[in-house]
C-alpha positions, 0 to 999 in steps of 0.5 A: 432520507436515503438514497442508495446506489450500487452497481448491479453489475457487480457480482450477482447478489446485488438484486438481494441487495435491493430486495433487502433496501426497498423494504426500509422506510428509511429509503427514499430512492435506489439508483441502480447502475447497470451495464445493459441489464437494467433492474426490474420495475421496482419500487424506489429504482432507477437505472443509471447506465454504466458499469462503476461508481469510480467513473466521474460522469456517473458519480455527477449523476448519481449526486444529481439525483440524490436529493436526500440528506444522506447517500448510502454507497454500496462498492462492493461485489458482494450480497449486502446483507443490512444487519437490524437497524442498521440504516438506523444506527448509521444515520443516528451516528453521522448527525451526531458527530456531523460526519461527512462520511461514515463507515463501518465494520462488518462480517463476511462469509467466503464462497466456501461458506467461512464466516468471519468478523471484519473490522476495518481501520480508523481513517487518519490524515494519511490515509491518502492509499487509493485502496485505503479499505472502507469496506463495500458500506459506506454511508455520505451526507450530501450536505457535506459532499456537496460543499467539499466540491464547493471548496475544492472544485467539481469531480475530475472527468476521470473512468476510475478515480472519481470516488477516490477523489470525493473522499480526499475532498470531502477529508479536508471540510468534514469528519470521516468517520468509523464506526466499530461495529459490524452492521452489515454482512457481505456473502461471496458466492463462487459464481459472484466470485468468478464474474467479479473478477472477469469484470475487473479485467474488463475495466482494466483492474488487474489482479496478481494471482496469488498476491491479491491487489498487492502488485495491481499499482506495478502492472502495466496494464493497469497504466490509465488507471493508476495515473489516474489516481496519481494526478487525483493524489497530487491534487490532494497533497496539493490542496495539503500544502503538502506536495513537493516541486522536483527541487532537491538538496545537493548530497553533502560531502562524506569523508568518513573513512570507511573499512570496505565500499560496500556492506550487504546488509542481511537482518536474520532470525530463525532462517536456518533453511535459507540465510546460507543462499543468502550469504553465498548469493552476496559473497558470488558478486562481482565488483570492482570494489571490496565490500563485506556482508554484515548479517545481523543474528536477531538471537536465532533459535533455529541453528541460524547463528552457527550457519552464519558462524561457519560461513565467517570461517569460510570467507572473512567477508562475512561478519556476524553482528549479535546485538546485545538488545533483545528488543529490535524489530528488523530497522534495528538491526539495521542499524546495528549494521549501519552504525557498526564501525565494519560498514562500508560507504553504501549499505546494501539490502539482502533479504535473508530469504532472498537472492541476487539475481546474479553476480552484476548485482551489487556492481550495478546498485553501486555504480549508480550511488557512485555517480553522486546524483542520489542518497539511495538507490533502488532496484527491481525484483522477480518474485519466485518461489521457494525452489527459484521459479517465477510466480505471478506477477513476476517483474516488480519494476516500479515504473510508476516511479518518476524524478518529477513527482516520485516522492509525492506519489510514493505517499499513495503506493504501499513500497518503494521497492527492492532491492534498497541502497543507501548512502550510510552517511544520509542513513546515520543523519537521518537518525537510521530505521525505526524500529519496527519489522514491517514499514521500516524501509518505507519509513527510512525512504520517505525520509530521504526522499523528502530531501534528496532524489533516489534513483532508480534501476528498472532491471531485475537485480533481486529474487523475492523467494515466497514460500510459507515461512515468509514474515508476511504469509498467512497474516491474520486480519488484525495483524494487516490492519495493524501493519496498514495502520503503521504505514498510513501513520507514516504517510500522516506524519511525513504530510504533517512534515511537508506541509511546515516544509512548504510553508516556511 
């Protein structure tokens, strides 16, 4: 009824795996990828010469043999441990909803010995992130593969992306679907640790120390891949009626009369330790235009607010703006900025624990909103750590980014980049930010881009200070689920938008 495949090569446990599958009359047939190192003569296993499952020519290979009513998917680099009837529950699952995937929560056990629950997101119509987590289980009906690549065209000839792309297809003609328990383990020793890392160097994968794969799509080393799964993206928001030509609406004309050029928008509660280098970073700037610094005091308990207080004595370039609402997450205190009769004509980010790189900063952001191409205007920045020393992966320039298929792609990649300028006029007409505290610049920048091009500055403009106060330090599971969750849901509601966009 089940045939299973996973990579050998990955991590070290998967011999247990197979132990552990073998046993269940429920499998038919294992079909071992390995890198040289072929399994032993056991029952139900066959070799498949390679080292991923992601690579077009195996996956063709793998569903050639897979003459079962059901696939059961093994991604991961860890020991599997199938939790009592298992296979069962999954099988019962996927024929009673008639899903073409389905996939679970799990429990996992690091490589010093902490057990935790692992639960995983709903899938959704914007789920399009090449590293949307499924979690290393996932369990296929070969029916419903089999007729998504009907409909939409065989696998790509690609090294990384074919599995990505088999999920988009298989989106489009049948449920994927997740099941809210933890029928499963998965057990990282330190040895599995360490040879699953080497072995994502060596495909070209390559993780940011201390930042996970946060920054992998930034790496250039990690080039050949992330085209990949860009061309596999555009393809799916294709099929979507949901990709954009690089056609753009011509920037209306502002004659609004504004107090200063620019505002540098700092937000800011509880950052007593750090809002005065802020302050003092946008105050040092250097320009051929008058601006001011608009810090937005989300009712600080920390001494916050007197700082800001004794820095407006200091320079009348700074105003500290109170909202009167207790409510606002970070997008609305930006708009508490941007809707206030003090802000310029551009609006300007500043992280309240953040810095500009120098003195050109702001010029540099400015100038190219000037020249009248784009709506916004984004730079790049070093990350740093809290005494301004550069942490790995350094440089975050956003190259991926193009003015031919940038707004498309930008639906796959988890951020737009810093530091972040707008026009304010297109910030008011577009309605502001949402008013939330993660996601509100990804929002408000596909937003613009749907209409408008946004420009680009590939040098360092921006320090991105981490240190253990940062908002997005330490977040629980739930809470990054609940964060990703935000994001994809933006991700579904600009396809739904596009998609009456391109047929009207």
């Amino acid at each position: 009824m089940i045939t299973v495949a996973l990579c050998r090569a990955s991590g070290g446990g998967a011999d247990q795996t197979i132990e552990l599958l073998a046993a269940s009359p429920l499998v038919s047939r294992i079909l071992v990828v390995h890198d040289g190192n072929p399994p032993p003569a056991w029952p139900k296993c066959q070799g498949i010469r390679g080292d991923t499952l992601a690579a077009g020519w195996i996956l063709e290979a793998i569903l050639k043999k897979a003459r079962t009513r059901y696939l059961l998917l093994i991604t991961g680099e860890t020991t599997i441990d199938i939790g009592s009837r298992a296979l069962e529950r999954l099988v019962d699952v996927i024929e009673a909803t008639g899903a073409g995937m389905l996939y679970s929560d799990y429990e996992e056990t690091t490589s010093d010995g902490i057990r935790k629950e692992r639960p995983v997101n709903d899938y959704q119509l914007g789920n399009i992130r090449d590293d949307f987590h499924f979690g290393p289980v996932q369990l296929f009906s070969t029916l419903a593969v089999r007729q998504a690549l009907v409909g939409s065209g065989p696998l790509p000839v690609t090294k990384y992306a074919a599995l990505y792309d088999l999920r988009l297809k298989l989106s489009l003609t049948a449920p994927i679907v997740h099941l809210p328990e933890r029928l499963y383990g998965t057990c990282v020793s330190p040895e599995m640790n360490k040879k699953g890392k080497e072995q994502a160097e060596n495909k070209g994968i390559h993780k940011s120390q201390n930042e996970g794969m946060h920054f992998a799509y930034v790496d250039p080393r990690n080039l050949a891949y992330q085209q990949e799964m860009e061309m596999v993206a555009s393809e799916h928001l294709r099929r979507l009626g949901a990709w954009l030509p690089p056609s753009f609406r011509r920037l209306p004309a502002d004659r609004t009369v504004y107090p200063v050029a620019a505002s540098v928008v700092i937000p800011v509660r509880n950052r007593g330790k750090t809002i005065a280098d802020a302050v003092r970073s946008a105050l040092a700037q250097e320009a051929d235009f008058a601006f001011n610094v608009l810090v937005v005091d989300n009712h600080s308990t920390d001494g916050t607010t007197s700082i800001v207080s004794e820095l407006t004595k200091g320079d009348s370039r700074v105003r500290l703006l109170v909202p009167e609402r207790r409510d606002l997450g970070i997008g609305g205190c930006w708009n508490e900025a941007v809707y206030s009769p003090h802000c310029g004509k551009y609006a300007v980010q500043l992280d309240s624990d953040d810095l500009y790189g120098g003195p050109e900063s702001l010029q540099r952001i400015v100038a190219v909103l000037r020249g009248g191409r784009y709506a916004a205007v984004i730079g790049s920045y070093t990350l740093v750590d809290g005494k301004g020393s550069e942490i790995p992966p350094g440089l975050v320039d956003h190259r991926e980014w193009t003015d031919e298929n940038g707004r498309n792609n930008a639906l796959r990649v988890n951020g737009f980049g810093a530091p972040r300028a707008f026009r304010t006029d297109i910030l008011r007409s577009c309605g502001g930010f949402p008013n939330v505290s993660y996601g509100e610049d990804y929002a408000v920048c596909l937003r613009i881009s749907r209409d408008y091009r946004i420009g680009r500055i590939y040098d360092s403009l921006y320090l991105c200070r981490r240190w253990e106060g940062n908002t997005d330090a330490a977040l629980s599971i739930e809470k990054a689920n609940g964060n990703d969750a935000y994001k994809d849901r933006l991700r579904s509601l600009e396809i739904m938008t596009r998609q009456r966009m391109t047929a009207s």
